[in-house]
MMTF fields as JSON, N, C-alpha, C and O atoms, coordinates in Angstrom:
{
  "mmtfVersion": "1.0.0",
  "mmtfProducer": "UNKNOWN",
  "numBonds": 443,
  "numAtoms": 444,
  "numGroups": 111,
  "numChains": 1,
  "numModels": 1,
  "chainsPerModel": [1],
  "groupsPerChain": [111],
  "chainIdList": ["A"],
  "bondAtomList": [4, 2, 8, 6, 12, 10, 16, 14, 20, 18, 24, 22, 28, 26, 32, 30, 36, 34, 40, 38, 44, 42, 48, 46, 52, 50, 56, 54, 60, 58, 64, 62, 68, 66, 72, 70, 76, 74, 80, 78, 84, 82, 88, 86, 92, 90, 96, 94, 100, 98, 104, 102, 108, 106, 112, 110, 116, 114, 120, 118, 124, 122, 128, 126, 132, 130, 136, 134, 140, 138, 144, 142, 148, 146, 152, 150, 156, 154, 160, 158, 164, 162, 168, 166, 172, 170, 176, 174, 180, 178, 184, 182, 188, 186, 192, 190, 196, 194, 200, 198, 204, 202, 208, 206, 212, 210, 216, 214, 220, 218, 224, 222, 228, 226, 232, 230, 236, 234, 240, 238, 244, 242, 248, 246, 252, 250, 256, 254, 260, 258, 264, 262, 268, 266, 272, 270, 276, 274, 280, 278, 284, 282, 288, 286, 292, 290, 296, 294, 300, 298, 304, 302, 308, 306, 312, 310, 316, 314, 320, 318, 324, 322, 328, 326, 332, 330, 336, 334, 340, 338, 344, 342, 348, 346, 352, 350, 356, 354, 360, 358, 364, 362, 368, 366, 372, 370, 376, 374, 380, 378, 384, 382, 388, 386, 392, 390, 396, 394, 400, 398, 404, 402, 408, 406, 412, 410, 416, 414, 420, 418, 424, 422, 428, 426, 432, 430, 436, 434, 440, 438],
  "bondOrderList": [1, 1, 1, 1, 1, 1, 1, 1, 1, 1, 1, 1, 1, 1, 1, 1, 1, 1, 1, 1, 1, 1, 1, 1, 1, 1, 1, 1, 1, 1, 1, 1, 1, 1, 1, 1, 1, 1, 1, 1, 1, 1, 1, 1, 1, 1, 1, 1, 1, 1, 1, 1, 1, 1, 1, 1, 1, 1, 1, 1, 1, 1, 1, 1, 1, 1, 1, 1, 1, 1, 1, 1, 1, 1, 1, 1, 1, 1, 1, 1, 1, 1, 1, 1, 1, 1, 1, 1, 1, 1, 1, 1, 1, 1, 1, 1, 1, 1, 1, 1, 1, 1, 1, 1, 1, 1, 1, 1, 1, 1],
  "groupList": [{"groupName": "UNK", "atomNameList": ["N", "CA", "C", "O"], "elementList": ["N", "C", "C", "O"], "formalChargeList": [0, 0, 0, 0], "bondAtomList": [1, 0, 2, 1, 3, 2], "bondOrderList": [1, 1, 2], "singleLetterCode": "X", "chemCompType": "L-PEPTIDE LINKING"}],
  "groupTypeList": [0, 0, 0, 0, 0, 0, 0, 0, 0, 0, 0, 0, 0, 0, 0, 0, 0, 0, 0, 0, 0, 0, 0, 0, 0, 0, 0, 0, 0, 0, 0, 0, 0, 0, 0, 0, 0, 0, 0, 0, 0, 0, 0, 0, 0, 0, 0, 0, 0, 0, 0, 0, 0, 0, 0, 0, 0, 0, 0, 0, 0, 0, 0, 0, 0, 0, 0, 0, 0, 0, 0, 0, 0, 0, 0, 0, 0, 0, 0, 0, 0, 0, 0, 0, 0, 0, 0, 0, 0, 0, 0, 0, 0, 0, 0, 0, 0, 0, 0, 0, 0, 0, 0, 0, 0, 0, 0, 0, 0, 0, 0],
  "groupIdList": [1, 2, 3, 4, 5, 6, 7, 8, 9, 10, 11, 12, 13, 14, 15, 16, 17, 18, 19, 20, 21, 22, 23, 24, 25, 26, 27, 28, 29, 30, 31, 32, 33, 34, 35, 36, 37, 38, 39, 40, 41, 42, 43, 44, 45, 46, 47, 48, 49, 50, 51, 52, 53, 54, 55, 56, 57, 58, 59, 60, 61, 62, 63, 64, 65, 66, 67, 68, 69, 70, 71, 72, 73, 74, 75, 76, 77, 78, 79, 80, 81, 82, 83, 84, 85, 86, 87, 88, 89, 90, 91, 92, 93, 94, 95, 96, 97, 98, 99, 100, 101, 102, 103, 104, 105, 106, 107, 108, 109, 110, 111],
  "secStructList": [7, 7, 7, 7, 7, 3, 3, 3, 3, 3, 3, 7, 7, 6, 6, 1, 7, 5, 7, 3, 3, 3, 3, 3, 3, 6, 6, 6, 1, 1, 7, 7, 7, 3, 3, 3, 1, 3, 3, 3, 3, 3, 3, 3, 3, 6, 6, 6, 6, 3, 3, 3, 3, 3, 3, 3, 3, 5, 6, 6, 7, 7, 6, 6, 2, 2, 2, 2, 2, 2, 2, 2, 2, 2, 2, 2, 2, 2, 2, 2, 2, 2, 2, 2, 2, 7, 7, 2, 2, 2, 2, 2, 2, 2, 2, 2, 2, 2, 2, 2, 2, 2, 2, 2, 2, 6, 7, 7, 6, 6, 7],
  "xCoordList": [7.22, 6.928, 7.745, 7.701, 8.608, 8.951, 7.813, 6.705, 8.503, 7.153, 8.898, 10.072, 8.109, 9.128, 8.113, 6.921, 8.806, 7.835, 8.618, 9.83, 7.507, 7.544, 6.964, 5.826, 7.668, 6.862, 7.246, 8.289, 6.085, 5.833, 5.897, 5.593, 6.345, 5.803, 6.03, 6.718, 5.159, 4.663, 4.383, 3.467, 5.854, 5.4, 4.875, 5.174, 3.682, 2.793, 2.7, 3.765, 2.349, 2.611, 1.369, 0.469, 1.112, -0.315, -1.66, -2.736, -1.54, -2.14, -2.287, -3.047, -1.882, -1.909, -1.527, -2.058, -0.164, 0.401, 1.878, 2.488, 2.284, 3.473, 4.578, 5.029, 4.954, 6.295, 7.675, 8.717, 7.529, 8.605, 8.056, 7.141, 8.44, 7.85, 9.347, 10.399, 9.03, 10.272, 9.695, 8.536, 10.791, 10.137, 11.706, 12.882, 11.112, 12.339, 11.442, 10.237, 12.678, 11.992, 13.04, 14.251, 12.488, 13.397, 13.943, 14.471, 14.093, 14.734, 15.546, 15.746, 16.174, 17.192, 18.612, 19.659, 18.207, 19.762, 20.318, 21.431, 19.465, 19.999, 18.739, 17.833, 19.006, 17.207, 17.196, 16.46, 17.911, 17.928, 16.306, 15.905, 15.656, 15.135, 15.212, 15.432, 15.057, 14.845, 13.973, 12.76, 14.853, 13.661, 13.474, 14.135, 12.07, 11.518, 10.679, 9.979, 10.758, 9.815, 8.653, 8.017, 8.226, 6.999, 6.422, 7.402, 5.765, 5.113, 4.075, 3.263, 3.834, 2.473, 2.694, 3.801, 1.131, 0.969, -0.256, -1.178, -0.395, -1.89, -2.037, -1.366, -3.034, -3.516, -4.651, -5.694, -4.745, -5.923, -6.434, -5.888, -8.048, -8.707, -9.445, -10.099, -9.597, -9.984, -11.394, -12.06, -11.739, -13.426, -13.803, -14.88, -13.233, -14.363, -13.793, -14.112, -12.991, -12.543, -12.175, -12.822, -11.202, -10.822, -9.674, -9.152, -9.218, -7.549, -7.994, -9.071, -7.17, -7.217, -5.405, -4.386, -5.454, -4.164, -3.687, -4.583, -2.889, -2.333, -0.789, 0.296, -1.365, 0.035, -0.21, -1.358, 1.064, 2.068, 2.827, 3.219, 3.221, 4.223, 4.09, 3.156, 6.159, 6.212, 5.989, 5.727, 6.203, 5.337, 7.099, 7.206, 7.953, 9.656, 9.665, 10.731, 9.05, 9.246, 9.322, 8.209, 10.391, 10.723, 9.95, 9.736, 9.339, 7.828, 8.598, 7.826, 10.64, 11.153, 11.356, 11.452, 11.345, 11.512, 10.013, 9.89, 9.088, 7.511, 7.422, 6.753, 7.971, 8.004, 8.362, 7.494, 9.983, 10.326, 9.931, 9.866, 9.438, 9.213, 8.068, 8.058, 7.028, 5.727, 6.044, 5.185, 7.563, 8.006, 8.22, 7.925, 8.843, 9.579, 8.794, 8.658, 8.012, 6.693, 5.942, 5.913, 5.378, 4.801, 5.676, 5.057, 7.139, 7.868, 7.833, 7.425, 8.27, 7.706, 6.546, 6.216, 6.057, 4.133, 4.494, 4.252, 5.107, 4.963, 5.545, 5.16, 6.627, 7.501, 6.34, 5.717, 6.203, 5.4, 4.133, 3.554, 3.504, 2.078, 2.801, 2.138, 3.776, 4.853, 4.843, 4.184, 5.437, 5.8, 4.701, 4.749, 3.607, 1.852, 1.117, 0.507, 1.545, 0.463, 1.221, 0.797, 2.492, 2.839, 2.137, 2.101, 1.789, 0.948, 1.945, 1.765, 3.248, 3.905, 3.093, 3.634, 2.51, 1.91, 1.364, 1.433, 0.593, 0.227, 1.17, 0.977, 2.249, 3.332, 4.335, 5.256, 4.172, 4.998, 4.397, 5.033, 3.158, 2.147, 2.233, 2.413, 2.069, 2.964, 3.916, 3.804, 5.034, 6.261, 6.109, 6.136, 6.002, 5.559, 5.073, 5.945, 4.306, 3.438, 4.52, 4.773, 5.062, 6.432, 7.337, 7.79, 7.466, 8.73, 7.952, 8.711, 6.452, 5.696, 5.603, 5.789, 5.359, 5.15, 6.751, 6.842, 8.14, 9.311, 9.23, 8.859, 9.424, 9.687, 8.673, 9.11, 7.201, 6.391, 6.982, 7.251, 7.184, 7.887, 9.358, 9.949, 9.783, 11.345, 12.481, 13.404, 12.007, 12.695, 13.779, 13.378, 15.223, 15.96, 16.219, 16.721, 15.978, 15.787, 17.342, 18.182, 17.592, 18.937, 19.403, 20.351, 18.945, 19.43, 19.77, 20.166],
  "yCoordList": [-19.981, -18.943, -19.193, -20.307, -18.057, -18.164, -18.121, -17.593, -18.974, -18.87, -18.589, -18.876, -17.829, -17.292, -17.76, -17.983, -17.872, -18.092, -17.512, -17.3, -17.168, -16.51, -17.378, -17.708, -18.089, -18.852, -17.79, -17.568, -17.414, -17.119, -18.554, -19.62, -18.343, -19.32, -18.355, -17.399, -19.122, -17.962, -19.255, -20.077, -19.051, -19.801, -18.804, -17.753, -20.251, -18.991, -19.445, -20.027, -19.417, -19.493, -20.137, -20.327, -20.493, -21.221, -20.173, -20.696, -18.512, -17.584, -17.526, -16.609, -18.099, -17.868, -16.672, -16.134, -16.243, -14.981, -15.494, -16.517, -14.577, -15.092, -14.577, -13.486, -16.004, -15.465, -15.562, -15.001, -16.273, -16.004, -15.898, -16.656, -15.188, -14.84, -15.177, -14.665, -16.268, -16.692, -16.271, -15.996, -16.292, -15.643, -16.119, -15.771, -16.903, -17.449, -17.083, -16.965, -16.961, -16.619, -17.524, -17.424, -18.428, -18.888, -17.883, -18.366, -16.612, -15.641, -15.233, -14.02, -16.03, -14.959, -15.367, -14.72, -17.095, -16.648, -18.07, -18.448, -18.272, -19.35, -20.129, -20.176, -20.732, -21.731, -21.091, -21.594, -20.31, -19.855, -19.078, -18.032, -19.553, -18.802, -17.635, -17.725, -16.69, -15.384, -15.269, -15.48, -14.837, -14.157, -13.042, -12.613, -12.425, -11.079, -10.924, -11.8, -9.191, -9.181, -8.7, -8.422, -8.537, -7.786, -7.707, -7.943, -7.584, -8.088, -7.421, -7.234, -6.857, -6.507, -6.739, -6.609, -7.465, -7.954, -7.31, -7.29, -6.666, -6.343, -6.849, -6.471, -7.663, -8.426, -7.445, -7.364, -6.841, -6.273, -7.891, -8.898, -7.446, -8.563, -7.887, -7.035, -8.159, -7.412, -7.753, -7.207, -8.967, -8.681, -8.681, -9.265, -8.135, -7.592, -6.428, -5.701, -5.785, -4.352, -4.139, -3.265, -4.676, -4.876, -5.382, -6.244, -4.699, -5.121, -6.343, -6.43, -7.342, -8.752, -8.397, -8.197, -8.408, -7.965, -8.728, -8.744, -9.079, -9.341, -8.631, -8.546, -8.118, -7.61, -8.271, -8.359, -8.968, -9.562, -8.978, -7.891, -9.182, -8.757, -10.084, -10.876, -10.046, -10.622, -9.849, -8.692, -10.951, -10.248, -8.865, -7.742, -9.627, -9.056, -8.154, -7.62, -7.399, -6.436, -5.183, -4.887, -4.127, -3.369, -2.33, -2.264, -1.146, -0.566, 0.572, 1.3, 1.24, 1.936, 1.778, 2.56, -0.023, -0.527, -0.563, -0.351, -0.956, -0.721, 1.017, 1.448, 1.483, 3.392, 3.124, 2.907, 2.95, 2.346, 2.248, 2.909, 1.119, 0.064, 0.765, 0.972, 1.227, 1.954, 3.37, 4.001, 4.002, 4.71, 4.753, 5.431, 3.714, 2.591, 2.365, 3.168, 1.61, 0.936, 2.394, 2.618, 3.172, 4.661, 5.272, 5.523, 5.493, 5.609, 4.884, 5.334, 3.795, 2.58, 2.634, 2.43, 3.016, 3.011, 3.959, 3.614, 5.232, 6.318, 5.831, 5.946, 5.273, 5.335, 4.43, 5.046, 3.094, 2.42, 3.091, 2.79, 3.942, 4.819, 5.654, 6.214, 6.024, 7.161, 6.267, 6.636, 5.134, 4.449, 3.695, 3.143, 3.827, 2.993, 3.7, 3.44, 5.183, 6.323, 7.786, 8.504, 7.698, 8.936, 10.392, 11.486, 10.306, 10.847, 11.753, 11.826, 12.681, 13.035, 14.322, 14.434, 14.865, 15.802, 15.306, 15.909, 14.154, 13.784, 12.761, 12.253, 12.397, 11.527, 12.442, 12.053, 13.86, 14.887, 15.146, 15.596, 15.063, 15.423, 14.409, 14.566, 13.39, 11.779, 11.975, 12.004, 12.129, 12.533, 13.726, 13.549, 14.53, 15.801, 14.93, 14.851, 14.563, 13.453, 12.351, 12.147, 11.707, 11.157, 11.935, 11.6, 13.02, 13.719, 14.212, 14.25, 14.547, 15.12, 13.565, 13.534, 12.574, 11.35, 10.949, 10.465, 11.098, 10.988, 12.137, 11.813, 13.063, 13.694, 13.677, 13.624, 13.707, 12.938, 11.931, 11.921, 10.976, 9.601, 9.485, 8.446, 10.7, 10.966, 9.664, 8.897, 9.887, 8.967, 9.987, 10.762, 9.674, 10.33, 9.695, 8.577, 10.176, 9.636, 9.507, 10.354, 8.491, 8.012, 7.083, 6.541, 6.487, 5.387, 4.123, 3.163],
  "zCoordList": [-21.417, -20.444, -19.178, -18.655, -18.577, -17.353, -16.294, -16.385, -15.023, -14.032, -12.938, -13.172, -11.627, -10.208, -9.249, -9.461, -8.131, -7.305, -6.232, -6.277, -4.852, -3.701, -2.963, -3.295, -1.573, -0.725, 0.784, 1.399, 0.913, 2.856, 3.513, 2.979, 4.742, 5.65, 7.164, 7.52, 7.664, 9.133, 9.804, 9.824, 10.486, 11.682, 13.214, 13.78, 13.397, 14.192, 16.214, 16.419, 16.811, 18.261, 18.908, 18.09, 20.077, 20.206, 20.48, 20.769, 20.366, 20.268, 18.691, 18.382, 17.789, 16.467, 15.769, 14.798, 16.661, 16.639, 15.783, 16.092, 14.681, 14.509, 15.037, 15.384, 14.978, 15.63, 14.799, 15.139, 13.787, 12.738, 11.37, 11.049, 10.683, 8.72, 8.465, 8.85, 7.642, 6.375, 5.058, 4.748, 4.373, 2.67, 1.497, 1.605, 0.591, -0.269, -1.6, -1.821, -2.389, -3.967, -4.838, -4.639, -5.831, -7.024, -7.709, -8.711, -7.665, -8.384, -7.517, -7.468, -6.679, -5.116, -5.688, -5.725, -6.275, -6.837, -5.139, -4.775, -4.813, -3.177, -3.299, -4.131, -2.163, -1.934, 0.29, 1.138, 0.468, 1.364, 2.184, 1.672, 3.17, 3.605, 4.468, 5.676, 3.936, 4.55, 5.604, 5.606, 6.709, 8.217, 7.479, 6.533, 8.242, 8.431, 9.391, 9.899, 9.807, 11.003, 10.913, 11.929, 9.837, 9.408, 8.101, 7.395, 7.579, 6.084, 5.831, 6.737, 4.425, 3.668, 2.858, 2.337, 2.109, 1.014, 0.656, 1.47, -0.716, -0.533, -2.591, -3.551, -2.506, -3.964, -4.929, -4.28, -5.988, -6.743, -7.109, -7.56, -6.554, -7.301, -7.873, -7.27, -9.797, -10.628, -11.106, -11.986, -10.177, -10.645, -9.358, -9.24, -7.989, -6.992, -7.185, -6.244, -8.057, -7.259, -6.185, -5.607, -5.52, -4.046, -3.99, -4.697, -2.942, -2.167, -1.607, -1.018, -1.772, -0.835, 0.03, -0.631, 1.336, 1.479, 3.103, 3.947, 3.332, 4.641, 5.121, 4.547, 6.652, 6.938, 7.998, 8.434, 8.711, 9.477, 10.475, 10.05, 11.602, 12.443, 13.103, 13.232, 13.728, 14.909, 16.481, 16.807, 17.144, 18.999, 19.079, 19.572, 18.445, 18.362, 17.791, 18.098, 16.935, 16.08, 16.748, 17.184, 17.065, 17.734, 17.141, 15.931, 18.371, 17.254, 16.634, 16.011, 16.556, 16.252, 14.395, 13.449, 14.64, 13.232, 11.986, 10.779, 13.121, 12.6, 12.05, 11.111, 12.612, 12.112, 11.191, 10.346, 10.717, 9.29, 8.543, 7.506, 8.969, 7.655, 7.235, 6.022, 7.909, 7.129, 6.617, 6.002, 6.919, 6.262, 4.603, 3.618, 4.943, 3.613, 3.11, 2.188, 3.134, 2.464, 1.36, 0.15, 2.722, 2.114, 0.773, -0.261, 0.853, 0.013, -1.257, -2.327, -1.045, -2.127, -2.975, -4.143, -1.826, -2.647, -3.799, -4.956, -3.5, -4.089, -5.747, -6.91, -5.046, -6.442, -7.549, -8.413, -7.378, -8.151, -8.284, -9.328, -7.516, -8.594, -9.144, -10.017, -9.1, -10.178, -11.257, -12.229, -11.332, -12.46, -13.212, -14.311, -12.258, -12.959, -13.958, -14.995, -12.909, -13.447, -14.435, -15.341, -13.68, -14.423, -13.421, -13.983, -12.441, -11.603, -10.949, -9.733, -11.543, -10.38, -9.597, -8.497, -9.674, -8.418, -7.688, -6.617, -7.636, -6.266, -5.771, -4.667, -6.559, -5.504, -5.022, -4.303, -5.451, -4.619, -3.796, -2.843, -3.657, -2.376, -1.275, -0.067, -1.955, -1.211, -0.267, 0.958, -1.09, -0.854, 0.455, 1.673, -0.061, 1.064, 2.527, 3.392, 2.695, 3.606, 4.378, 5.566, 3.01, 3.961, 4.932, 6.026, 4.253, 4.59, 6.312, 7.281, 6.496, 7.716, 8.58, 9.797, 7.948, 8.85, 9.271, 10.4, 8.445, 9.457, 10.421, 11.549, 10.279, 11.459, 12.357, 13.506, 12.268, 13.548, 14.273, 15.475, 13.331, 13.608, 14.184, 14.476, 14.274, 14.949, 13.643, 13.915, 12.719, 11.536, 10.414, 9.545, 10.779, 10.161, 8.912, 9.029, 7.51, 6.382, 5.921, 6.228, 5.245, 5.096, 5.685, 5.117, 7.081, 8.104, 7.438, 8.099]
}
């Protein structure tokens, strides 16, 4: 059996705020750690029925890029319940929703 692994590390500040998210994977192909400025993780735990999940930011994270990324993310989401469920009308409805949360968000799609 293959096994991959994903290590976070969050280094955090004396507010217990982070201030840097590293992230390396044995599948990158380097042993390089990766910065990032922001993070979600969200876990199915299948015998509470429940999201176990952590999201992350640094104090640095510019809130133009936080628009983004929960752009991105939202997008993302879509595609993988497309590919879970086969569900495309409500990930066009999704979709639709993205497309109203960029332009709220002053987010030109393509950047």
């Amino acid at each position: 059996m293959r096994k991959a692994e994903i290590k976070l590390t969050v280094e955090l500040d004396e507010g217990n705020n982070p201030d840097n998210i590293l992230w390396e994977s044995t599948d990158a192909g380097n042993n390089d750690k990766v910065p990032a400025k922001a993070m979600f993780l969200a876990v199915w735990d299948h015998n509470y029925k429940n999201t176990l999940k952590i999201d992350l930011w640094t104090k640095d994270m510019p809130v133009d890029e936080m628009k983004r990324f929960f752009y991105e993310t939202l997008q993302t989401m879509g595609d993988s319940f497309l590919k879970a469920t086969n569900e495309t009308l409500i990930v066009e409805d999704l979709r639709d929703y993205c497309a109203h949360f960029a332009e709220k968000m002053g987010i030109v799609e393509g950047q």
